[in-house]
N, C-alpha and C positions, 0 to 999 in steps of 0.2 A: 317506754324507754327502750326496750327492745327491737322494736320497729325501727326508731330512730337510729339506731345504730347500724343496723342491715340497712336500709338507705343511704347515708352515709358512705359505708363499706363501698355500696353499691356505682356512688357516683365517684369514688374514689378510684375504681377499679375501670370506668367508660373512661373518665381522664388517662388512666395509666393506657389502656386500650387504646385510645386514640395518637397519645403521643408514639407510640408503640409503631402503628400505623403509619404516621410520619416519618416517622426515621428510615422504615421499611420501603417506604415508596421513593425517598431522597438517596437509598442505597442502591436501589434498581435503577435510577438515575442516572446516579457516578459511574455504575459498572459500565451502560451504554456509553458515554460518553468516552468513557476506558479505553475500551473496544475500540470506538470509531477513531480515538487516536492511535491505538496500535495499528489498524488497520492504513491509515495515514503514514506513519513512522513504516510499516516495510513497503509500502510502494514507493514511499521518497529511497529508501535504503537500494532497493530493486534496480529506480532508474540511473540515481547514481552511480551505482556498481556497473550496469550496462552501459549506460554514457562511456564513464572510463575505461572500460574494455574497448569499445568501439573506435575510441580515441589513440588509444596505445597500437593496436591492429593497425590504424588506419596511420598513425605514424611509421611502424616501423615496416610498411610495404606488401607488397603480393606474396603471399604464399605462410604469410606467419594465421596463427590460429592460436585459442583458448578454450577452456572450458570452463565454465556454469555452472550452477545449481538454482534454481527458481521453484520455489513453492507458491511463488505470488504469480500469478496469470497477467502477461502484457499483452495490449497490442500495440504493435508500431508502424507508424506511417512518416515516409519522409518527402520533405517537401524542398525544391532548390529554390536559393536563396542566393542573392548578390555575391557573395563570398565563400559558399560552401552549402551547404543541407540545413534546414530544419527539421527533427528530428522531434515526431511526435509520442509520446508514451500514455496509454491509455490503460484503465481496469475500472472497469464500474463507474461510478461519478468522478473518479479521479484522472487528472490529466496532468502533464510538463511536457514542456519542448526545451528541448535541448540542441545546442548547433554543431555540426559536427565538418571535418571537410572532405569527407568520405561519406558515397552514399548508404546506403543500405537496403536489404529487402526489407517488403512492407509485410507485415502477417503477426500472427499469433504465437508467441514461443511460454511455455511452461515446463518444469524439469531442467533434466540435466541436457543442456544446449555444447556442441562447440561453433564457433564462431571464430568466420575464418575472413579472410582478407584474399578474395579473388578478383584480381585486374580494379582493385579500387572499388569494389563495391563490399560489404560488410553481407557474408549469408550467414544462416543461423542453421544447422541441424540439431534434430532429434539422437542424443546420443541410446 
């Protein structure tokens, strides 16, 4: 009788164990996928933000400027189009093009940037 119940106990506790295991592995799951949305959500936030900067610059003429702040790493490459620039945005597997009617410099900006509006082209410095 004894045995029987240590047994018992026994496969009671691999079931608990296993399910245990599943939940754990369906957790580590959600967190990655978490991640790769946040990760997602600030580069959309990123491009947009600089899209509209670029925008507002490039409306309101030569010699206006902004300032930035980027924890998220771009690069950017602009491409002329019928009507104005396409306006590429790049980090890791993630991409958007955006159109702008101002060009811009192509290259890499991270940190705090100003972003200025000279003769119609959009530069970016390192603040």
């Amino acid at each position: 009788m004894r045995g029987q119940i240590t047994i018992e106990y026994m496969l009671l506790f691999l079931v608990s164990l296993f399910l245990l295991s599943l939940s754990a592995a369906s957790l580590i799951l959600i967190k990655d996928l978490a991640d790769k949305n946040y990760q997602n959500f600030r580069f959309r936030y990123s491009v947009l933000l600089l899209s509209s900067t670029i925008n507002e610059l490039c409306a309101m003429g030569d010699g206006n400027s902004a300032s930035l702040f980027f924890e998220f790493p771009l690069s950017l490459k602009s491409q002329e189009i019928d009507d104005g620039y396409a306006i590429s945005f790049y980090s890791g597997n993630l991409s958007m093009v955006k159109k702008s009617h101002c060009n811009i410099e192509s290259g890499n900006i991270k940190g705090e940037l100003n972003v200025k509006n000279e003769k119609g082209i959009i530069l970016f410095k390192e603040q």
